[in-house]
Legacy VTK file of the C-alpha trace (Angstrom):
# vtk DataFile Version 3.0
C-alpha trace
ASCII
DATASET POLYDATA
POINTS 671 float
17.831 45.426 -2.264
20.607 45.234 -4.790
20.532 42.968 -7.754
22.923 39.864 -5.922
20.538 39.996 -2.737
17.678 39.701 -4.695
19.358 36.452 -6.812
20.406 34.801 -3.579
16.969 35.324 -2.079
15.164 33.898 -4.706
17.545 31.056 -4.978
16.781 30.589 -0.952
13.280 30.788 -1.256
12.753 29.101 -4.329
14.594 25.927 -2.115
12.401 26.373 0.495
9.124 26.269 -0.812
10.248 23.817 -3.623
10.808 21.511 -0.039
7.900 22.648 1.584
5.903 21.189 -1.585
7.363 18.030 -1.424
6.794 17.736 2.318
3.074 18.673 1.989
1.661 16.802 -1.286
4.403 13.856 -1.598
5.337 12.757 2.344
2.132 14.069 3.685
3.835 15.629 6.592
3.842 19.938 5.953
6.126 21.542 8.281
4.712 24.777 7.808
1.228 26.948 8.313
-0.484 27.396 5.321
-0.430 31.035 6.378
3.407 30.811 6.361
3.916 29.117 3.040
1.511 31.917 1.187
3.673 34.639 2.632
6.962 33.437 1.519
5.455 32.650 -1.992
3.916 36.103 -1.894
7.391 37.287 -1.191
8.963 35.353 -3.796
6.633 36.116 -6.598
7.138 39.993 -5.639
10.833 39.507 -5.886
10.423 37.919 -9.570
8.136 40.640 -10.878
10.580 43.396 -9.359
14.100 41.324 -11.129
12.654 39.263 -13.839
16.011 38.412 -14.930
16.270 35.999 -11.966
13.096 34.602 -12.055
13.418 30.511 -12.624
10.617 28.546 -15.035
10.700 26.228 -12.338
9.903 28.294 -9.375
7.358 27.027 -6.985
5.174 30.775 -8.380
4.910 28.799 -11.617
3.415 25.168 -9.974
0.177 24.229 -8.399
1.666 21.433 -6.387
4.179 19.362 -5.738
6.212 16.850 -7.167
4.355 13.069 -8.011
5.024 10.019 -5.782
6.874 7.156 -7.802
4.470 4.691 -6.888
1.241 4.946 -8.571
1.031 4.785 -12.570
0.701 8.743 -13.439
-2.354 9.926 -15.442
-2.866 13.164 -17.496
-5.524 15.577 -16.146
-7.948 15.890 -19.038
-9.319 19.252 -16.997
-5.903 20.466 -15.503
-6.506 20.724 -11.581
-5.554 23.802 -10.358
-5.377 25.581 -7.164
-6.957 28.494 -6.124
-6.097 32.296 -5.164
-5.861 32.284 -1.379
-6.776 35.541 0.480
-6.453 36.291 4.688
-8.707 39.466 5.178
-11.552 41.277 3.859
-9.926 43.991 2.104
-8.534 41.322 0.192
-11.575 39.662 -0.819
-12.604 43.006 -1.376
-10.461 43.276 -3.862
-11.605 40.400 -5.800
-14.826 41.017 -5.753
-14.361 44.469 -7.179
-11.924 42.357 -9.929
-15.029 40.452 -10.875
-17.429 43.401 -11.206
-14.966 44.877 -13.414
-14.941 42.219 -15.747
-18.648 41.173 -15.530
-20.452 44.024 -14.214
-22.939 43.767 -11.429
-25.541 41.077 -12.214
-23.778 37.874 -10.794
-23.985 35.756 -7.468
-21.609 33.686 -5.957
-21.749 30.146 -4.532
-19.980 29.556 -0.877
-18.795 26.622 -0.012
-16.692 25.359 3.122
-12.860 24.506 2.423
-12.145 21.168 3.679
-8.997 20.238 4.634
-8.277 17.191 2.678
-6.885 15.667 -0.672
-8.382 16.928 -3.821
-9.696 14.248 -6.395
-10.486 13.759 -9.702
-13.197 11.325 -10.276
-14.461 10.103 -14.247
-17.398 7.959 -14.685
-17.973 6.120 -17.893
-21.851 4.969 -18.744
-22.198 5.578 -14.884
-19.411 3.501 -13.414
-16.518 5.063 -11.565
-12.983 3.842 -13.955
-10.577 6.136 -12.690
-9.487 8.248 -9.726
-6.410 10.522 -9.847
-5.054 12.821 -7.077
-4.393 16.550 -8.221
-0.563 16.297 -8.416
0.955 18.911 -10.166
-2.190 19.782 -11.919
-1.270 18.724 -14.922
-1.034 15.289 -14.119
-1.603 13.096 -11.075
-1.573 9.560 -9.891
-4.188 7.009 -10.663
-5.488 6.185 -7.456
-8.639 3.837 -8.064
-8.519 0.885 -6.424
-8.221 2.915 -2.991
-10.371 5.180 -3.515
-13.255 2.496 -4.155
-12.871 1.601 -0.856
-14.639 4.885 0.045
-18.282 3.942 1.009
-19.554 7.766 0.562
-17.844 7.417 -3.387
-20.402 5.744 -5.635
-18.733 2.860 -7.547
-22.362 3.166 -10.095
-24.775 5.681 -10.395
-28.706 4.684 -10.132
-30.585 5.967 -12.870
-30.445 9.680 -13.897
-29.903 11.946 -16.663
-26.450 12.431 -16.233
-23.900 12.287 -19.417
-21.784 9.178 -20.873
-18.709 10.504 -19.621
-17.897 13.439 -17.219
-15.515 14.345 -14.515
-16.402 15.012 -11.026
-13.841 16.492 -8.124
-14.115 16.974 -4.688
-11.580 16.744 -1.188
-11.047 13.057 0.364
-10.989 13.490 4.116
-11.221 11.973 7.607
-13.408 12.487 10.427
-11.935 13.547 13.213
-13.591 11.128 15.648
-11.657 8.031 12.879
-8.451 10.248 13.219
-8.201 10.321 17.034
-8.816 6.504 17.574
-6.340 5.908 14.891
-4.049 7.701 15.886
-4.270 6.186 19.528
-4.185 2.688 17.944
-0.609 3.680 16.045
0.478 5.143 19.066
-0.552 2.026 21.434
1.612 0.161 18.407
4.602 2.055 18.635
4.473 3.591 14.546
4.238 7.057 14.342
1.477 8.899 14.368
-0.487 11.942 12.073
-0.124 15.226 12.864
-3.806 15.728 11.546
-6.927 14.563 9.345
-5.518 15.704 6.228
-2.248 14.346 6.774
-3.962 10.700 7.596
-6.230 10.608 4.606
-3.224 11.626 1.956
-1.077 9.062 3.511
-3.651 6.638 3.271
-4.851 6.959 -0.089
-1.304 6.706 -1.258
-1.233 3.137 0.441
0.174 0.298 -1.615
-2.515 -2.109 -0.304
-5.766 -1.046 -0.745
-7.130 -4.084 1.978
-4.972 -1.975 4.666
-6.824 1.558 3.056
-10.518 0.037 3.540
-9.915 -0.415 7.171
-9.406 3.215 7.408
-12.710 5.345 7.134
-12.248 7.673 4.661
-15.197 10.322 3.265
-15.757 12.485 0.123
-17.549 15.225 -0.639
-17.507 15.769 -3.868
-18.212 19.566 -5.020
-17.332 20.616 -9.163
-18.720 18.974 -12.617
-16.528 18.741 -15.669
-18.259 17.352 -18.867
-17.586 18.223 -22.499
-21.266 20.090 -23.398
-22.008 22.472 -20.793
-25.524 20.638 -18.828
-26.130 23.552 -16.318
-26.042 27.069 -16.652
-25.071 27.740 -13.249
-23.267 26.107 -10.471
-25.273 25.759 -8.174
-27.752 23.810 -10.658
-24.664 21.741 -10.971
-24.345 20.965 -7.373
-28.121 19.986 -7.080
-28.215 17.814 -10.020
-25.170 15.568 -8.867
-26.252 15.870 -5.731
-29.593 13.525 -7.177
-26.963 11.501 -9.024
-26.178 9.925 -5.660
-23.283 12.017 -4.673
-21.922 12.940 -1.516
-22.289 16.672 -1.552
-21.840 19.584 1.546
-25.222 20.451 2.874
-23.531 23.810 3.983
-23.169 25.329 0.751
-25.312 28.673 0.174
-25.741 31.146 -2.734
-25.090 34.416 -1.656
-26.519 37.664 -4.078
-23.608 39.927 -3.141
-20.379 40.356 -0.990
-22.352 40.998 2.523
-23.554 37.840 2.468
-20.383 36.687 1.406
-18.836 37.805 4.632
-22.131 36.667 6.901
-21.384 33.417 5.706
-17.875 33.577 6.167
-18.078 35.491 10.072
-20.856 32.545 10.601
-18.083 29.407 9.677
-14.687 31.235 11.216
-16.727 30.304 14.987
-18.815 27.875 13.829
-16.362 25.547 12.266
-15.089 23.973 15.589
-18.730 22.288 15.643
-18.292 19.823 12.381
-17.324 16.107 12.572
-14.487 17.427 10.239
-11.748 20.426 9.946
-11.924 23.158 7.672
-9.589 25.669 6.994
-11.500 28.143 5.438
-14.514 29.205 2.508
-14.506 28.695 -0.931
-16.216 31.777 -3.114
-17.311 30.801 -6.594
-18.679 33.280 -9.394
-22.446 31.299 -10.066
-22.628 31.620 -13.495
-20.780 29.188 -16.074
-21.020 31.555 -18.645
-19.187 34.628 -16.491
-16.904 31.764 -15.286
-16.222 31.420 -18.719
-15.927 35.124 -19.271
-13.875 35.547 -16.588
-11.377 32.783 -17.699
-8.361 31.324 -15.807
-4.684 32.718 -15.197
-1.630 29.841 -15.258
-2.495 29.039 -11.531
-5.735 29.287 -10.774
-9.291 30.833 -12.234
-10.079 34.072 -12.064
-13.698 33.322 -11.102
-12.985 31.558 -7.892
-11.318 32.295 -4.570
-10.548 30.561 -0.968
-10.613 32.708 1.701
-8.418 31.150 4.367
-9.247 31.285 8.280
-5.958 31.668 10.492
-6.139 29.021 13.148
-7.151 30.017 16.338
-4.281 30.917 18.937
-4.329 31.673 22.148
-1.638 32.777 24.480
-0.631 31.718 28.135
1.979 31.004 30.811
4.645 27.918 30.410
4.076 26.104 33.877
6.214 23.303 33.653
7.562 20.677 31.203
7.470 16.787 32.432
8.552 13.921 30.626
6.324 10.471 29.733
8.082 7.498 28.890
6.484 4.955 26.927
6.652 1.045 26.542
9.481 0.943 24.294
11.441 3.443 26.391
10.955 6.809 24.027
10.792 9.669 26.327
8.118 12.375 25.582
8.378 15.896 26.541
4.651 17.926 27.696
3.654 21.660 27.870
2.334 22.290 31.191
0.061 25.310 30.747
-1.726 27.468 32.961
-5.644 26.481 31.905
-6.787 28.424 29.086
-9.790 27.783 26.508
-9.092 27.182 22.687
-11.376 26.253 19.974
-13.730 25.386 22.851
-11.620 23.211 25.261
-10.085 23.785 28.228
-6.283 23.480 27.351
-3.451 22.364 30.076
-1.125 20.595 27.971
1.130 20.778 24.895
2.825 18.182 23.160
6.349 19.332 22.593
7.986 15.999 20.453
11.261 16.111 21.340
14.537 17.591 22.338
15.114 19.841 19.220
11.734 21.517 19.842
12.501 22.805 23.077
16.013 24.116 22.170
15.842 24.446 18.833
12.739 25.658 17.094
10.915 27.145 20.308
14.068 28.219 22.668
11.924 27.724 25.767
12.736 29.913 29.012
11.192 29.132 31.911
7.428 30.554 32.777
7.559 31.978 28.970
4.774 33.323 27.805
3.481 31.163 24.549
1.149 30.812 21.506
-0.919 27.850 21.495
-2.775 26.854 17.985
-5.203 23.612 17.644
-5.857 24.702 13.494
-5.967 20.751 11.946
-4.284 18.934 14.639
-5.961 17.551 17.665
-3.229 18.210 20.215
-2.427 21.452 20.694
0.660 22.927 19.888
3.320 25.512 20.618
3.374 27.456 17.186
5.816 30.450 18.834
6.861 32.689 22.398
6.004 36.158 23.368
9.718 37.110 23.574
8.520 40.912 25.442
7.153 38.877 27.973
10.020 37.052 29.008
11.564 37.264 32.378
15.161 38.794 31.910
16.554 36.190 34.429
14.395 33.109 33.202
16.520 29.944 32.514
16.519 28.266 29.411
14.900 24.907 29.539
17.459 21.868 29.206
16.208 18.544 28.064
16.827 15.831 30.820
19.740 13.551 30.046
18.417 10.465 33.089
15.037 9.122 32.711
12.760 10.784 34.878
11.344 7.556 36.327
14.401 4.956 36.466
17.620 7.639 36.128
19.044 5.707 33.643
21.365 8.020 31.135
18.882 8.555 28.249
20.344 7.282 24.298
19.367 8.936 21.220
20.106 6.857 18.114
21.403 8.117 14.848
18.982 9.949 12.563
15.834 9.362 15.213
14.629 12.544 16.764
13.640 10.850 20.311
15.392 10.220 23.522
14.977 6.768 24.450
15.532 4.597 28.180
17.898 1.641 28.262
16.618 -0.354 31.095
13.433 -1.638 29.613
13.966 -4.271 32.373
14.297 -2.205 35.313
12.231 0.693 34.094
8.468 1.069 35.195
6.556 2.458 32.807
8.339 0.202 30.037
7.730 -3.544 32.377
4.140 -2.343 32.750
3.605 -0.702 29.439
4.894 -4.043 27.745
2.402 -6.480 29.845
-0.271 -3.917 29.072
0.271 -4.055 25.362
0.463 -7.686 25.567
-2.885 -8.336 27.153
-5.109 -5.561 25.002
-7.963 -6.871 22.946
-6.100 -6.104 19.966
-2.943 -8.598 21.189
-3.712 -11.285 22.922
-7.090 -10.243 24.521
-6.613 -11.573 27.800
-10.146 -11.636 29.620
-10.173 -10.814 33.216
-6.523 -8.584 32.974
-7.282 -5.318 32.325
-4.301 -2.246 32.416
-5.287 -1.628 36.491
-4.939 -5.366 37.462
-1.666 -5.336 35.639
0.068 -2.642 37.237
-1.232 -3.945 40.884
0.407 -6.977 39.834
3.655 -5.642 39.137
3.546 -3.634 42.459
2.669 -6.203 44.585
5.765 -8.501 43.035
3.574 -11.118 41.095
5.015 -10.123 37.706
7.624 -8.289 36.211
8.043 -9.940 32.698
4.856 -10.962 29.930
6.015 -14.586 30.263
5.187 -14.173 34.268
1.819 -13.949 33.618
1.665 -17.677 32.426
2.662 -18.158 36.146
0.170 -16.268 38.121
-2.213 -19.925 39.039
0.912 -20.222 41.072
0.384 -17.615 43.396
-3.667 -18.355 43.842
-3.562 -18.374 47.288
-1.925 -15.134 47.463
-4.125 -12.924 45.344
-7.103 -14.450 47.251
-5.987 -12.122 50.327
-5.496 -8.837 47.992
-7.904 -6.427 48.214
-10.548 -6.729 45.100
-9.576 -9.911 44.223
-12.447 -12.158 44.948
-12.339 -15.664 44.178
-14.597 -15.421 40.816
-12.673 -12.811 39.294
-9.601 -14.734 40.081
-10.984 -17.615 38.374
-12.014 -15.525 35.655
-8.451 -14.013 35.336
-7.059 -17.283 35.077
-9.447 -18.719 32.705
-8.670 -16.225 30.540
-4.832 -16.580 31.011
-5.238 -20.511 29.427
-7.436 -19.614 27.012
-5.082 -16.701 25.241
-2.655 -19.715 24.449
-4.897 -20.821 21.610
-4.273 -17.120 20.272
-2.770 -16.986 17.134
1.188 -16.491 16.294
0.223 -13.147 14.653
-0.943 -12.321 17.703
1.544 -13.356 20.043
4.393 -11.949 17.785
2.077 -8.392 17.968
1.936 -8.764 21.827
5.478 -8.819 22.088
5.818 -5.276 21.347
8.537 -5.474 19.106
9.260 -1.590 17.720
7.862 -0.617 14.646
5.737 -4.101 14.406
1.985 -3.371 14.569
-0.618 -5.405 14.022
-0.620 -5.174 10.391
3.031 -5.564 9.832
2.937 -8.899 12.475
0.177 -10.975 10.489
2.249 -9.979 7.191
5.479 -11.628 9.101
3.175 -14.070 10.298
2.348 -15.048 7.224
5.718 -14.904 5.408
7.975 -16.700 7.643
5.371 -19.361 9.491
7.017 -19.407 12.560
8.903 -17.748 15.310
12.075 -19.680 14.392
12.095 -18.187 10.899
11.718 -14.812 11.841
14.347 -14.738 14.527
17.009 -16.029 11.762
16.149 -13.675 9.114
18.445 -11.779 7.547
17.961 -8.285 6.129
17.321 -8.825 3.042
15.209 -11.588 3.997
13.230 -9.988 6.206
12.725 -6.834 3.589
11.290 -9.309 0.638
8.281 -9.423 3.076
5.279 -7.129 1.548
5.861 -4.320 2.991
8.740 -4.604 5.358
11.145 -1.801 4.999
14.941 -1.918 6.491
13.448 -0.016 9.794
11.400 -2.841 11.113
13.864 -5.374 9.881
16.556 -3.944 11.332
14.273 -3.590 14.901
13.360 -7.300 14.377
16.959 -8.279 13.841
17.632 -5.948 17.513
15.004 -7.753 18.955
15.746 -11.082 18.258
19.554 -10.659 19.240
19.157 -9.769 22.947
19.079 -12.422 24.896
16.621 -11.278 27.304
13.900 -11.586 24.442
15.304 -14.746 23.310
14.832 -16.385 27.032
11.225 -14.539 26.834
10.473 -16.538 24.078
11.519 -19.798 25.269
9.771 -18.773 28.344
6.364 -18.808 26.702
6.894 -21.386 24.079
7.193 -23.427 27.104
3.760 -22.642 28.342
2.358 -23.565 25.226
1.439 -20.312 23.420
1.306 -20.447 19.388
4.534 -19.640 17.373
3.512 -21.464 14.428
1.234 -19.979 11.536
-1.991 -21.735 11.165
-1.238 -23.186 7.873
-4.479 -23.302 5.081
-5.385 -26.827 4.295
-6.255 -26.825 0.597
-8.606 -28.328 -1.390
-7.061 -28.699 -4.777
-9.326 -28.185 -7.438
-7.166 -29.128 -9.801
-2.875 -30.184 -10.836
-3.301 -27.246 -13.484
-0.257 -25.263 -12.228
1.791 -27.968 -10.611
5.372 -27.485 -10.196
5.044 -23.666 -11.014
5.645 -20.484 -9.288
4.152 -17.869 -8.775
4.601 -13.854 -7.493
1.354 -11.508 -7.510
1.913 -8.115 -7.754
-0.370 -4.826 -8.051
-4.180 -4.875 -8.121
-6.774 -6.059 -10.074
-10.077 -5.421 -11.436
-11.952 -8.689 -10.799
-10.068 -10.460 -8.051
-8.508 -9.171 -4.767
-4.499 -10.814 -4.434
-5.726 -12.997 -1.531
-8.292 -14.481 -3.894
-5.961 -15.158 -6.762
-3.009 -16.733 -4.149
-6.075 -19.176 -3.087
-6.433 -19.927 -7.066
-3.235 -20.315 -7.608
-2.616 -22.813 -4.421
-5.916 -24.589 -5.052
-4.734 -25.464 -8.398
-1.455 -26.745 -7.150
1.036 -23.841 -7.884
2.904 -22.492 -5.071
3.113 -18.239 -4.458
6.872 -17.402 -3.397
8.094 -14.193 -2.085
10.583 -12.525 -4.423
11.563 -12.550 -7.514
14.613 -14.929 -8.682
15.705 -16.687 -11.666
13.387 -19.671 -10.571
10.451 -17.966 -11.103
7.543 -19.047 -13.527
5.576 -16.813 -13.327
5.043 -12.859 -12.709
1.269 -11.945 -12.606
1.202 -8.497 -12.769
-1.959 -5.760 -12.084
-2.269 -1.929 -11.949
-0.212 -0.159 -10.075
2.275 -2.819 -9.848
6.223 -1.886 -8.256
8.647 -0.677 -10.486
11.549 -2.402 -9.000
9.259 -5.963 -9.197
8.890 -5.102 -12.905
12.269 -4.291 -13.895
14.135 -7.467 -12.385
11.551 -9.625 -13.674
12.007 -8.111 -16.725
15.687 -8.860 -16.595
15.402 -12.527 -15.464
13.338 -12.885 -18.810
10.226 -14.039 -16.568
7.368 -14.126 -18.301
4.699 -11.550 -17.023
1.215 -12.362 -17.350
-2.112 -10.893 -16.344
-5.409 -12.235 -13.757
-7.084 -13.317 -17.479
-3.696 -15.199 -18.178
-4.092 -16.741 -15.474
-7.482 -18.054 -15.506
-6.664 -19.153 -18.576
-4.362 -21.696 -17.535
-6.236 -23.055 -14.834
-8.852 -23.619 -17.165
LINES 1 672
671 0 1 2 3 4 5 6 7 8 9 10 11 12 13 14 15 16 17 18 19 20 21 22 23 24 25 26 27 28 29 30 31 32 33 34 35 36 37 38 39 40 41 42 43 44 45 46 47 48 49 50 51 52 53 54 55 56 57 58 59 60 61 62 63 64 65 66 67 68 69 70 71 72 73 74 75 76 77 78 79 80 81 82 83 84 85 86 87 88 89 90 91 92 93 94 95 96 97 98 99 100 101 102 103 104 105 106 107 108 109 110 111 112 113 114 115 116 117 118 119 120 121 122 123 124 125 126 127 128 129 130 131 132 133 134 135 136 137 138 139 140 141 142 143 144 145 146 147 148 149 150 151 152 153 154 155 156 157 158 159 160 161 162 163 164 165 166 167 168 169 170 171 172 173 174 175 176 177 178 179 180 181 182 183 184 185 186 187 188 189 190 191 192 193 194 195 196 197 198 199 200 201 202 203 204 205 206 207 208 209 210 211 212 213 214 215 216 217 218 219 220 221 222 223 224 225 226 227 228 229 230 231 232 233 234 235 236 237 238 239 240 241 242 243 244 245 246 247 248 249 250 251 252 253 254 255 256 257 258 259 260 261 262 263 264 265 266 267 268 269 270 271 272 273 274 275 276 277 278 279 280 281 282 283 284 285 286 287 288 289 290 291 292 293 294 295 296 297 298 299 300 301 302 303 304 305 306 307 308 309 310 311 312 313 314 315 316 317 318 319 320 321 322 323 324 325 326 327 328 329 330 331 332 333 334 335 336 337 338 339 340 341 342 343 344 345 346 347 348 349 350 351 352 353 354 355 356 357 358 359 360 361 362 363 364 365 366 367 368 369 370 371 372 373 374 375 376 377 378 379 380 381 382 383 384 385 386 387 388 389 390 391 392 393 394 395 396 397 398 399 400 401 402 403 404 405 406 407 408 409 410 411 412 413 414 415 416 417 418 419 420 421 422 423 424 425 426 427 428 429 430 431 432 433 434 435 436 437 438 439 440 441 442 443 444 445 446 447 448 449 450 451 452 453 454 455 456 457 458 459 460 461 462 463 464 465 466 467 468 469 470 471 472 473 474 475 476 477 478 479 480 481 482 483 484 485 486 487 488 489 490 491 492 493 494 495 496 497 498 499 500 501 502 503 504 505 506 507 508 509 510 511 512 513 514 515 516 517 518 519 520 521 522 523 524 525 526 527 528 529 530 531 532 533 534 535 536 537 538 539 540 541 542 543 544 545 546 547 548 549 550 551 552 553 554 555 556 557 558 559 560 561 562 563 564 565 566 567 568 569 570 571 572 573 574 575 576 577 578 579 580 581 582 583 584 585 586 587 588 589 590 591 592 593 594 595 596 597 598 599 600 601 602 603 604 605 606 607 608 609 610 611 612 613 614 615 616 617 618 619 620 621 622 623 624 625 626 627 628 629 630 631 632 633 634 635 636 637 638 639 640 641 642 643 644 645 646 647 648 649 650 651 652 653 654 655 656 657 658 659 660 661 662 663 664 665 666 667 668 669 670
């Protein structure tokens, strides 16, 4: 490779990865295999040794992570955090071991423990209390992360009584179980947001939540594996394990000291087959030199320590035959496209299908022929996946697979909007799957919980020509005498039906505006609305920028609100069931005033605090007489401002000369 090759790969890979990094530890949302990423930074740091003169201070060779998110305060490691050696194969690990002996000599044992695939944490504890968690970031510094992560249950918040230190440092991998991932993940789905490709990816993007009320509903777990303190308690690891362990933290039952590199690679053959048996993914083993005084000895290099190693499994693939590829089409009209497989068993399942996203997957990434011949990997995600295809297997005259252009159930001409990846369906009144899908969605527990209507009753409604629109259901005691000569419908479950038809009009406007199945508006994101604008009138007339000085409503949902709203259609809906009584108002709070303290002032709470949760300090702040208001304008009396407050809120408050105060400021002047 001559000198100008080797500068423009470099440059091209140093891009790359730099993106990859971004992609895995900022957005949550890796586009590569772990496996993948390691070989390309293999390649790169091999290209840097061999022409040094090219080699950037920035490349991604010299970084343990990525870059930090903007929207947590960012805290300095006092331990930097930093990521181990990764190795594929035996000879490998091999290797290392023979590195240690080296160094060390032959008296040592090693500690195994399994790799989970989560986020890595930081946690220090102060007199026994937990006062600050921070995420790895680069390793050098990460973001404070505390209030979310004391929503963990597994994450003691105070130790009971033991003879642990003052102050010390504890770290360990935040993940999700994957029985929590699949039902939320069906939940986001059933909501229309979009969904997690795996655990890992869930848990990161929930501990980087703004609100930590929306991060408690999501069960995270910890196990919490490595003890940092400033005198050196234990003079092994393992002795560290047990002792926090009777601390009252969450360790990995699995763990197992091994006296030499056999039992290394027992351990390791036991987990690679094993592994698809835990409540939670792994991607691999952990080897750790026992001793803290040969850890020590063995010291660190600018990436990782030289007494540690992960060994890495590759995620199991299997190959087989491309049947077919059909389409789904959901409730908001976004087409689907499925792998049809010939049956074949992976990680101990039966698999027939693939997901396959969307259009560029098929003729982009994968280039699917006909009947090819393709690689199927589970690794973290639940659904399989296509990773690649056997190219020597395919037929010479196969036909390359074209994405439909009509909708495979109505024929309408299929749209794709600007910067979206999906194909959607026009005719959400003439389509199917979309007129059923939308009464469906409307009627679920977590909408308007309809008793007696369940998904089945629905669509034999909609066949049989007794509904084709939500606001039809309000009509069905119409057409009594009807379903009383349908098969299945007996008089008492008709009754039933229709008792629980009058009774979902005392439902809530949060949930009504939920059930409507507005894109992009789930459950949370409707009581938030619900909540801002008080009423259905509001909402319709809200403007963009109006609608985006909601907590936590981006220009996406309020430019789908805004789409929504504008169609007639959905306007006569409305009308429709405002008619038949249903709630568009917002329950509003009657309030007890305790007091006139902050009459005739307003306020904005941002951030969060140590001693009261926001909801509790807006119900101070009303009972006292003040009034909360939702953004930030020269009128404004008052800013009270928390950890881990916006940057944006800050500076224009700052700007309008608004006075900023804290929760204790506050108290102050209601007393």
């Amino acid at each position: 490779m001559s000198p100008q090759e080797a500068k423009n790969r470099i440059e091209s890979l140093s891009a790359e990865l730099k993106q990859h990094n971004y992609n895995y530890y900022v957005l949550a949302m890796p586009t590569i295999a772990d496996f993948d990423f390691d070989k390309k930074l293999e390649e790169l740091s091999s290209l840097e040794k061999q022409f040094p003169e090219f080699a950037d201070p920035d490349s991604p060779t010299q970084k343990v992570g990525g870059d930090l998110t903007k929207e947590f305060v960012t805290v300095q490691h006092r331990w930097p955090m930093l990521s181990l050696g990764n190795t594929y194969n035996e000879q490998e690990l091999l290797d290392f071991d023979q590195r240690v002996r080296k160094a060390i000599g032959d008296n040592f044992e090693y500690v195994c423990e399994l790799k989970f695939d989560g986020l890595s944490m930081s946690l220090t504890y102060e007199g026994g209390k937990l006062v600050r968690a921070v995420t790895r970031g680069d390793g050098v510094q990460g973001d404070d992360v505390t209030t979310n992560v004391r929503t963990i249950n597994t994450i003691p918040k105070r130790l009971r009584e033991g003879d642990y230190p003052d102050e010390f440092e504890i770290r360990g991998e935040v993940f999700m179980h994957l029985k929590a991932f699949e039902r939320l993940n069906a939940e986001r789905l059933e909501n229309d947001e979009p969904t997690y490709a795996n655990p890992r990816n869930f848990a990161s993007g929930t501990i980087k939540m703004q609100d930590s009320a929306e991060v408690a509903k999501r069960p995270l777990d910890c196990f919490l594996y490595f003890l940092y303190t400033e005198k050196v308690l234990y003079k092994t690891h393992w002795d560290s394990l047990l002792a926090v362990k009777s601390w009252g933290f969450h360790t990995n039952e699995h763990s197992r000291l091994c006296s030499n590199i056999e039992q290394v690679f027992d351990f390791i053959n036991y987990w690679d087959k094993e592994r698809f048996n835990l409540s939670y993914d792994i991607d691999g083993i952990v080897i750790k030199v026992n001793s803290i005084a040969q850890q020590q000895e063995l010291g660190f290099t600018a990436k990782s320590p030289r007494w540690a190693i992960a060994y890495k499994f590759k995620a199991e693939q299997v190959q087989t035959e491309l049947l077919s590829v059909s389409y789904q089409v959901g409730r908001t009209g976004a087409v689907t496209p499925v792998a049809n497989l010939k049956p074949v068993l992976l990680a101990g399942t039966t698999v027939k299908r693939a997901t396959l996203h969307n259009a560029d997957e098929i003729q982009v990434r994968l280039k699917l022929h006909e009947h090819d011949w393709v690689f199927v990997e589970k690794g973290g995600e639940i659904i399989p996946k296509i990773i690649s295809v056997n190219l020597e297997k395919r037929q010479p005259d196969a036909s390359a697979i074209q994405y439909i252009t009509h909708c495979p159930e109505c024929g309408t001409l299929l749209e794709r909007k600007e910067g979206e990846a999906a194909f959607y369906c026009p005719n959400e009144t003439g389509c199917r799957p979309q007129i059923v899908g939308k009464m469906q969605h409307f009627i679920d527990r977590k909408a308007m919980n309809i008793d007696g209507l369940g998904d089945e009753t629905i669509e034999t409604l909609y066949q049989k020509g007794f509904i084709s629109k939500i606001s039809d259901i309000y009509d069905l005691y119409l057409h009594n005498d009807e379903l009383k000569k349908m098969d299945r419908f007996g008089e008492k479950s008709i009754t039933n039906m229709l008792a629980g038809i009058e009774a979902s009009k005392q439902m809530p406007f949060e949930k009504v505006l939920f059930g409507l199945g507005i894109r992009y508006v789930g459950a949370t994101v409707a009581k938030k609305l619900a909540m801002h604008f008080k009423n259905i009138d509001n909402l319709a007339a809200a403007t963009t920028e109006e609608l985006t000085a909601a907590e936590e409503i981006g220009e996406r949902i309020a430019l789908s609100i805004i789409e929504y709203f504008a169609n007639p259609l959905h306007q006569q809906e409305i009308e429709r069931l405002r008619a038949q009584g249903l709630q568009f108002v917002a329950e509003e709070k009657v309030v007890t005033l305790a007091s006139e303290s902050l009459s005739g002032r307003t306020f904005i709470i941002s951030g969060t605090f140590e001693t009261y949760s926001r909801d509790e300090l807006k119900d101070l702040i009303e009972q006292n007489g003040g009034k909360i208001v939702s953004s930030i304008s020269a009128k404004l009396n008052y800013l009270v401002a928390g950890e881990n407050m916006g940057p944006a809120k800050l500076e224009k408050a700052q700007k309008l000369n608004i006075p900023i105060i804290s929760d204790v400021d506050l108290l102050g002047m209601i007393e």
